[in-house]
Backbone as a ProteinNet text record, in pm:
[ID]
protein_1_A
[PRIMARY]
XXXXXXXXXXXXXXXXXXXXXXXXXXXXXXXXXXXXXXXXXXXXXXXXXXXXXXXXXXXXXXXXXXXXXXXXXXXXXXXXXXXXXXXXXXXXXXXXXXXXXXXXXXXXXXXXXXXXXXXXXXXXXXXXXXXXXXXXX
[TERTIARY]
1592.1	1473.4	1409.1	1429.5	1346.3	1266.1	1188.4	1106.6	963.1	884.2	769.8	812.4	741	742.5	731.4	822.3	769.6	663.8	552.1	480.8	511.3	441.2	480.6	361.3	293.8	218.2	240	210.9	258.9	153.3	132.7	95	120.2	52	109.8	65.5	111.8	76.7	65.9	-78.4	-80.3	-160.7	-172.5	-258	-283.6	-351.1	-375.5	-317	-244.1	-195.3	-307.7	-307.5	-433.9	-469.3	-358	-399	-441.4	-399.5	-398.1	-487.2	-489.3	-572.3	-484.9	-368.2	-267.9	-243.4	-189	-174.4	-40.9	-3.1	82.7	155.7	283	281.8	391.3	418.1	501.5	564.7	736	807.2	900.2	994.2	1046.7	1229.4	1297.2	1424.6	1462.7	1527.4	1554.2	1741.7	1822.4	1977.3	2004.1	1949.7	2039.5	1995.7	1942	1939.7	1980.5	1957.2	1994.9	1885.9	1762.5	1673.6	1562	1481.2	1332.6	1207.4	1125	982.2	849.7	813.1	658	652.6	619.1	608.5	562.2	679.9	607.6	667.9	662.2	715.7	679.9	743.6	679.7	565.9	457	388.2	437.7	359.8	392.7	304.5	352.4	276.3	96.1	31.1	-121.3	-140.7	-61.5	-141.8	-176.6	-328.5	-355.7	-280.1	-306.6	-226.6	-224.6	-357.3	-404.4	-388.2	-375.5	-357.9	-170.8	-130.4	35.5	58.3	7.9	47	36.8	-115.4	-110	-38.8	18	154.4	260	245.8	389.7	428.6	311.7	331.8	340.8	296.5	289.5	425.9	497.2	644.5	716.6	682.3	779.2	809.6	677.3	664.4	586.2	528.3	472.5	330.2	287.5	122.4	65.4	-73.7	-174	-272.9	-313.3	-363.8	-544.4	-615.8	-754	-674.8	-711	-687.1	-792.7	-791.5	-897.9	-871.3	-890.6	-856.3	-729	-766.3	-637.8	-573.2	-420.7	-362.8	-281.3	-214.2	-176	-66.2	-103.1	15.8	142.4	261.6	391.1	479.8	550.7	581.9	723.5	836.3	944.2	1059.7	1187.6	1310.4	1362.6	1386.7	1426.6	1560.7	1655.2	1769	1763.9	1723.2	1706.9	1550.4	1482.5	1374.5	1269.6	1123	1081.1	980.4	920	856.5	754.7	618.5	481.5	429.9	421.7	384.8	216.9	166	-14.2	4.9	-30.9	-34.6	-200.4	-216.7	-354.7	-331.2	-375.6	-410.2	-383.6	-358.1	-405.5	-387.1	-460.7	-497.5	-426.1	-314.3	-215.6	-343.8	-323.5	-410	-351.6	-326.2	-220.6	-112.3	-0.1	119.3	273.3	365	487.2	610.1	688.8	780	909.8	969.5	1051.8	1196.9	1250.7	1417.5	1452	1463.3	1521.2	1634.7	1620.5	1753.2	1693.5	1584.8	1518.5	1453.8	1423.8	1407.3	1444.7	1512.6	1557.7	1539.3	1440.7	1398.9	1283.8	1187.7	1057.5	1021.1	977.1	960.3	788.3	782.3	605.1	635.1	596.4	612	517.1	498.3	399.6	392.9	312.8	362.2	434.9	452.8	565.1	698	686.4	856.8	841.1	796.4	761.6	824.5	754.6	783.1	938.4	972	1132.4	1203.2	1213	1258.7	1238.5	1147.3	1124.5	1237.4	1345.9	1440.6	1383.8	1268.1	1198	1061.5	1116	1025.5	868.9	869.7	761	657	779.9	707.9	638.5	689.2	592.8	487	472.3	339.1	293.2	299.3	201.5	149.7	226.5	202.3	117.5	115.6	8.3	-133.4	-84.9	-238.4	-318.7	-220.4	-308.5	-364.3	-311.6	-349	-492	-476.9	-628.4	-714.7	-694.7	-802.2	-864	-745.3	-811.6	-937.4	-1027	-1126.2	-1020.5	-1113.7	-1023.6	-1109.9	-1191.4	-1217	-1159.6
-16999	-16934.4	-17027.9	-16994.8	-17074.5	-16961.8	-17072	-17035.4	-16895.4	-16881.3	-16845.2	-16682	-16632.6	-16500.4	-16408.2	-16268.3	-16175.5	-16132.4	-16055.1	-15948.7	-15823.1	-15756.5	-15611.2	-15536	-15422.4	-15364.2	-15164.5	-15178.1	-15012.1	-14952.9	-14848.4	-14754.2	-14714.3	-14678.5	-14607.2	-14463.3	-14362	-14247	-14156.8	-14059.3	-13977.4	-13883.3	-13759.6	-13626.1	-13577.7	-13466.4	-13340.6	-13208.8	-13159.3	-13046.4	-12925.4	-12870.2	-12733.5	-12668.5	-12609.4	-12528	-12597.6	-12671.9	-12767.9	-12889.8	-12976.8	-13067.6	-13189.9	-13145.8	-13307.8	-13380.8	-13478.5	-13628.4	-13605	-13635.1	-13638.6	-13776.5	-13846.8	-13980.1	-13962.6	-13981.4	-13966.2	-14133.2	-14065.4	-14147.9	-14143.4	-14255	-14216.2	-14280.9	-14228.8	-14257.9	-14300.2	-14446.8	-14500.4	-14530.6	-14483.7	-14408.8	-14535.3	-14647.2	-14761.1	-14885.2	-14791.3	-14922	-14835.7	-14720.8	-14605.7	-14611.1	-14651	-14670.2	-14552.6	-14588.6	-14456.6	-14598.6	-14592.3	-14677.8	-14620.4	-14674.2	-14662.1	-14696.8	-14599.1	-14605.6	-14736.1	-14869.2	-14956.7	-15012.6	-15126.7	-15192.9	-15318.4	-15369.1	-15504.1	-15495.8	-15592	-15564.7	-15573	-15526.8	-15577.9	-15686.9	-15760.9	-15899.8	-15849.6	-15948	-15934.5	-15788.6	-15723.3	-15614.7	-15623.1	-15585.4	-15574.4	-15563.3	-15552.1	-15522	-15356.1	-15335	-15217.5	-15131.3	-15171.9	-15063.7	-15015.8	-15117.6	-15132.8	-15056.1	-15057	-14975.1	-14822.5	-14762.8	-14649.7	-14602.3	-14679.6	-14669.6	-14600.3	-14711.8	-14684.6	-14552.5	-14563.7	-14404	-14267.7	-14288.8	-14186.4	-14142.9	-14265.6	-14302.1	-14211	-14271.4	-14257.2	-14115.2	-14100.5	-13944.5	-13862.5	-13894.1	-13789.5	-13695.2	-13802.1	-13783.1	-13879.6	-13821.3	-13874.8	-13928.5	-13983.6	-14063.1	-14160	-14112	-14204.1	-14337.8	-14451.8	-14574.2	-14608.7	-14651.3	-14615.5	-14811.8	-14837.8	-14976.4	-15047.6	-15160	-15237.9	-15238.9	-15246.7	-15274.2	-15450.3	-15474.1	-15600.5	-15664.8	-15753.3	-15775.3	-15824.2	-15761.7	-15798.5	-15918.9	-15984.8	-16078.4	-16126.5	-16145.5	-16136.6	-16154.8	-16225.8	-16255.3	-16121.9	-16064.6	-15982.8	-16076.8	-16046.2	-16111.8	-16253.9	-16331.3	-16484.1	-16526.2	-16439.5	-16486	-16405.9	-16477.2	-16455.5	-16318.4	-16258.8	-16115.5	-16124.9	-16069.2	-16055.3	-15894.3	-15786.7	-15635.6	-15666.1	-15599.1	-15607.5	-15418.2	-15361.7	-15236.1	-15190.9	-15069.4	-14982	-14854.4	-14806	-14712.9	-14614.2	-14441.2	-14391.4	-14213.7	-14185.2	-14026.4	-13933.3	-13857.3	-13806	-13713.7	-13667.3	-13597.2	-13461.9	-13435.2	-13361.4	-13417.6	-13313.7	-13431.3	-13322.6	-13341	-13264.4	-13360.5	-13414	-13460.4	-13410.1	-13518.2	-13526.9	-13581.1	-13555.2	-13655.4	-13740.8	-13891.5	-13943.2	-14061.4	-14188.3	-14285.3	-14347.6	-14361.1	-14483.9	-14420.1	-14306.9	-14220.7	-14078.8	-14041.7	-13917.8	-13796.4	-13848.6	-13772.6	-13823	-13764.1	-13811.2	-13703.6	-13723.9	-13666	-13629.1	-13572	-13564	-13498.4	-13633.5	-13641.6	-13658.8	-13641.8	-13687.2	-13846.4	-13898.1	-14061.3	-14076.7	-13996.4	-14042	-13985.7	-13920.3	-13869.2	-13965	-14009.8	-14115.8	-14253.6	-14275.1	-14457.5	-14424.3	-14321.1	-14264.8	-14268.4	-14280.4	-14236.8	-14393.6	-14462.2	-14549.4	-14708.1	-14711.3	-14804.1	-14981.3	-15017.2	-15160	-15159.3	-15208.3	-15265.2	-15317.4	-15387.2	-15408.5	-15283.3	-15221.6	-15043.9	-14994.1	-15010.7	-14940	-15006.8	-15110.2	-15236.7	-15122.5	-15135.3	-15089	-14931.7	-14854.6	-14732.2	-14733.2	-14832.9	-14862.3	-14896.1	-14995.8	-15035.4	-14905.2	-14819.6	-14731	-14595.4	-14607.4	-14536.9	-14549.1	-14746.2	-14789.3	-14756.8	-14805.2	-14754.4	-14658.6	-14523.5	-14384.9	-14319.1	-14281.2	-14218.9	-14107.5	-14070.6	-14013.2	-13811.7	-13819.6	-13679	-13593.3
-452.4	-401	-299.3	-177.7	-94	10.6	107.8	202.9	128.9	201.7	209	125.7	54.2	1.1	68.9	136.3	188.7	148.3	192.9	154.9	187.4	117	86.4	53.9	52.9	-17.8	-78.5	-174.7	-172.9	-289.3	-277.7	-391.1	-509	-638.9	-683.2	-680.2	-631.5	-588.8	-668.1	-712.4	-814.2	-735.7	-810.9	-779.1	-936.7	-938	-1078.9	-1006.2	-1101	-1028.1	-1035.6	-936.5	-911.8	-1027.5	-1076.1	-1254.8	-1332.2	-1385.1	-1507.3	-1531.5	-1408.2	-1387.5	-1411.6	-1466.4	-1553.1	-1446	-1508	-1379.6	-1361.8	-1236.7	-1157.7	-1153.3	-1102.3	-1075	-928.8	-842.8	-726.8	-746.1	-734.9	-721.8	-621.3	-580	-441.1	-480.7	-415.6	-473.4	-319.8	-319	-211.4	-241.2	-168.9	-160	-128.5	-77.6	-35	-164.5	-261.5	-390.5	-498.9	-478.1	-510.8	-697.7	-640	-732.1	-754.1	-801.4	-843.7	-822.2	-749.3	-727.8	-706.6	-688.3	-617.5	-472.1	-357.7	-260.6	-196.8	-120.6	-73.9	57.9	136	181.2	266.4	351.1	424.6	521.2	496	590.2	748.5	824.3	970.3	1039.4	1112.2	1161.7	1217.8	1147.6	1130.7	1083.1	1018.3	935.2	843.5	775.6	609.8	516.8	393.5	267.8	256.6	265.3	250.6	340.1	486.1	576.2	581.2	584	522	385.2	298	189.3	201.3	303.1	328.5	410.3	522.5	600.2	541.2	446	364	286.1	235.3	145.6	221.5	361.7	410.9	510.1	510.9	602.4	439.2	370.8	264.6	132.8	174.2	72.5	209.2	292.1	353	360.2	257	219.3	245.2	309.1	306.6	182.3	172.7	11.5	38.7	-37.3	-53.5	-143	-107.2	-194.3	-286.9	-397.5	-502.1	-563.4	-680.2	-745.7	-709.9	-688.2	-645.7	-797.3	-806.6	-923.3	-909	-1016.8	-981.2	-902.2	-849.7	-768	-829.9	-753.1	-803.8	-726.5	-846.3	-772.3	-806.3	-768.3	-802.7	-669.8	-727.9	-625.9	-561.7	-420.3	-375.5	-274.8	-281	-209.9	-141.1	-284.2	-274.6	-226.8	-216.3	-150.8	-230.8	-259.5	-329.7	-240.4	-352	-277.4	-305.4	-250.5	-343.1	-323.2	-397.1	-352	-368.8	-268.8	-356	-353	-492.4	-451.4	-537.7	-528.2	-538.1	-566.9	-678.5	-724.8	-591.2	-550.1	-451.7	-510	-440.8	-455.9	-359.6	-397.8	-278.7	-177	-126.7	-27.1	3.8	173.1	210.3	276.9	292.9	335.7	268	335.2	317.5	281.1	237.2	202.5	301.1	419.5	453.6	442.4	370.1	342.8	440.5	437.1	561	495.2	604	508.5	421.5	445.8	330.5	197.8	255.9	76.9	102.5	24.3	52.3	-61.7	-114.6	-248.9	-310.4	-343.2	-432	-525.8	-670.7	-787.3	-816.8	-868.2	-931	-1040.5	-1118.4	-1265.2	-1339.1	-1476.4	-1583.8	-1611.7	-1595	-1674.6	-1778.7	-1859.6	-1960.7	-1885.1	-1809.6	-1734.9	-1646.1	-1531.2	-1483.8	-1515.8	-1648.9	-1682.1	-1751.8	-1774.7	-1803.7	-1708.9	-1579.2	-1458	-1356.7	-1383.2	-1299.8	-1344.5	-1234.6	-1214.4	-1322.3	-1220.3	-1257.9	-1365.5	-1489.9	-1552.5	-1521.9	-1403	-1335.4	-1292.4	-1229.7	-1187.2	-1357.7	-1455.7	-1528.8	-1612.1	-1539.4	-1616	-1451.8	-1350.6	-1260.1	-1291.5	-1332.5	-1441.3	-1496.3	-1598.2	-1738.6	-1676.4	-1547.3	-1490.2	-1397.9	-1347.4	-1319.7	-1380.6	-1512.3	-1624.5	-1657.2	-1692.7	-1722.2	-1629.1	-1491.4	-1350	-1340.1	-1405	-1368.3	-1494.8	-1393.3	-1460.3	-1571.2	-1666.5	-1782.8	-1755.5	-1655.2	-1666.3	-1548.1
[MASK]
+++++++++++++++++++++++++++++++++++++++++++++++++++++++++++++++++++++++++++++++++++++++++++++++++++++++++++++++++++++++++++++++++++++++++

């Protein structure tokens, strides 16, 4: 593990569905890890954490999103080099889901189908934390 940690920032992306009101969790399936995550990726030079994460989600699922509580940051080896994600709670908005190379599929799930579905361990400590964040009404 050497040199300086990428950064990264991403979401974890939820809504209530119109009828029901239940929580939602948006996940994104990326074909070249061929994994299930939480919408994220590298920042770009002098960009925020935060303005980069809403980037991201919106490159990546296609929604627009309010950012609400920061959740915790992740931190971990990505191809020898160490990574840091800062991600945040976010509220999907409007927005259409396009298939492209880097994700070519995204889910909206229940948190328990969700933390069933999600590839990294890490991804579902960020689950749990935005469980706690969210208002309960």
């Amino acid at each position: 593990m050497t040199g300086t940690a990428v950064q990264a920032a991403g979401c974890v992306l939820w809504r209530r569905t119109p009828h029901s009101g239940e929580l939602e969790i948006c996940l994104v399936h990326r074909p070249r890890y061929d994994d299930w995550s939480h919408p994220k990726g590298k920042l770009k030079r002098g960009e925020p954490a935060r303005d980069a994460a809403l980037r991201e989600v919106l490159e990546e699922t296609g929604h627009h999103c309010v950012p609400g509580a920061p959740l915790p940051t992740v931190r971990y080896v990505a191809n020898g080099r160490p990574k840091e994600v800062t991600y945040w709670a976010a509220e999907a908005t409007d927005g259409t889901f396009v298939p492209g190379d880097e994700v070519d599929r995204i889910l909206w799930l229940s948190p328990e189908a969700a933390r069933t579905r999600l590839t990294q361990p890490r991804d579902r400590a960020l689950l749990d934390a935005l469980l706690t964040a969210l208002p309960t009404a």
